[in-house]
C-alpha positions in Angstrom: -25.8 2.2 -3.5 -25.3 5.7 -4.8 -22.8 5.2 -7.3 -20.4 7.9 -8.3 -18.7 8.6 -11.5 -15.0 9.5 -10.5 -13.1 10.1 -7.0 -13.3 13.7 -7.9 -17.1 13.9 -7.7 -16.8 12.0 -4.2 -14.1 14.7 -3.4 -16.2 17.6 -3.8 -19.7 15.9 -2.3 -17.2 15.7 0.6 -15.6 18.8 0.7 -19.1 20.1 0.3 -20.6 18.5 3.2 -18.2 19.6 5.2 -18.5 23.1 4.5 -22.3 23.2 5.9 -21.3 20.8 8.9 -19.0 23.9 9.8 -21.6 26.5 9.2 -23.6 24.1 11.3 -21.9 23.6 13.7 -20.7 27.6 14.2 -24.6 27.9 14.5 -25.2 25.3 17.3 -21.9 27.0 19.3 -23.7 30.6 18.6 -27.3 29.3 20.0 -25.5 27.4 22.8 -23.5 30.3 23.9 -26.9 32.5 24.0 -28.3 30.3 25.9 -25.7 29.3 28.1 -26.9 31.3 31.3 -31.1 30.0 30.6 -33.5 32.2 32.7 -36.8 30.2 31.1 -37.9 26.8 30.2 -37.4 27.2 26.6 -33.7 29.2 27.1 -33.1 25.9 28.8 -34.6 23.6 26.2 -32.9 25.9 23.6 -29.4 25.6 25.3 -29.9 21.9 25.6 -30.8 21.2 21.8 -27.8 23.1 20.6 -25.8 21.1 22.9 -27.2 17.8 21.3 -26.7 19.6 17.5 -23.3 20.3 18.2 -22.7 16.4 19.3 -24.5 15.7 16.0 -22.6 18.2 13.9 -19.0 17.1 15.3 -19.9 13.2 14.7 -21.2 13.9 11.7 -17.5 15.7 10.7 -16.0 12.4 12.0 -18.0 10.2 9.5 -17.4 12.4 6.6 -13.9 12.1 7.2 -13.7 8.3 7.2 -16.3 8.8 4.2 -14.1 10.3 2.2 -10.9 8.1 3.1 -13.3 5.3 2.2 -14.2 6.6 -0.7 -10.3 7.2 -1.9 -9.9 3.4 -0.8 -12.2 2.2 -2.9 -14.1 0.4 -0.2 -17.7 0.9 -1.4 -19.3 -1.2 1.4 -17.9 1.1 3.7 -19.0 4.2 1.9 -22.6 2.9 1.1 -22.8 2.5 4.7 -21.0 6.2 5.8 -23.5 7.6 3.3 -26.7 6.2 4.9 -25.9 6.8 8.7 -24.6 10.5 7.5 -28.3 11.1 6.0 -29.7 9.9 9.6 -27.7 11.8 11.3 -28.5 14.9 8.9 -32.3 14.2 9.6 -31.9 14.5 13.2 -30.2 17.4 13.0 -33.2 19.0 11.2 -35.5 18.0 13.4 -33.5 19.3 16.3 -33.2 22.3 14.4 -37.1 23.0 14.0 -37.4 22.0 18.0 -35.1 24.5 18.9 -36.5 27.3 16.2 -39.8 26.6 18.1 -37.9 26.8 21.6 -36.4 30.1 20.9 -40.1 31.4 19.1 -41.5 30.9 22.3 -38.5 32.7 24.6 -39.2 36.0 22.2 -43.2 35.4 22.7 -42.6 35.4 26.6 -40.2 38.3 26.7 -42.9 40.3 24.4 -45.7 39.5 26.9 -43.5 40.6 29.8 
């Protein structure tokens, strides 16, 4: 396990994380909302990723909540395993991030071509 020094250090990683969950998460709402009304394929993909990024984002603010109540507890179990399903869930966001990057590539490709 990731051992940290003090409960300050686990106080900022926290207060950190949740900082770029909310930019995240503003993002996914933004891309969603364009999207909302999908006249493609890819709007609809598009649409459809941000809706399972912003599922991802909020969950992800959930777990770094308990992490850090965990964390004030002293229950390192419990933050050991907070720490590793918040990395998964971070991946997953990437990758949807990239697939709907590529999505969105592809509606400005088609309205070029039109």
């Amino acid at each position: 396990m990731k051992e940290y020094p003090n409960l300050l250090k686990i106080i900022e990683d926290t207060q950190h994380r949740l900082g770029e969950l909310t930019k995240s998460l503003k993002g996914w709402n933004l891309i969603g909302g364009l999207f909302s009304e999908a006249r493609t394929s890819e709007e609809d993909i598009a649409h459809a990723l941000a809706v399972e990024g912003r599922e991802l984002v909020k969950n992800s603010l959930r777990l770094t909540f308990a992490l850090g109540e965990a964390a004030m507890r002293g229950d390192a179990k419990r933050v050991e395993r907070l720490v590793h399903v918040l990395d998964q869930l971070d991946s997953r966001e990437s990758r949807l991030a990239g697939l709907c990057q590529n999505a969105i590539r592809q509606t400005e490709g088609k309205e070029a071509r039109e």
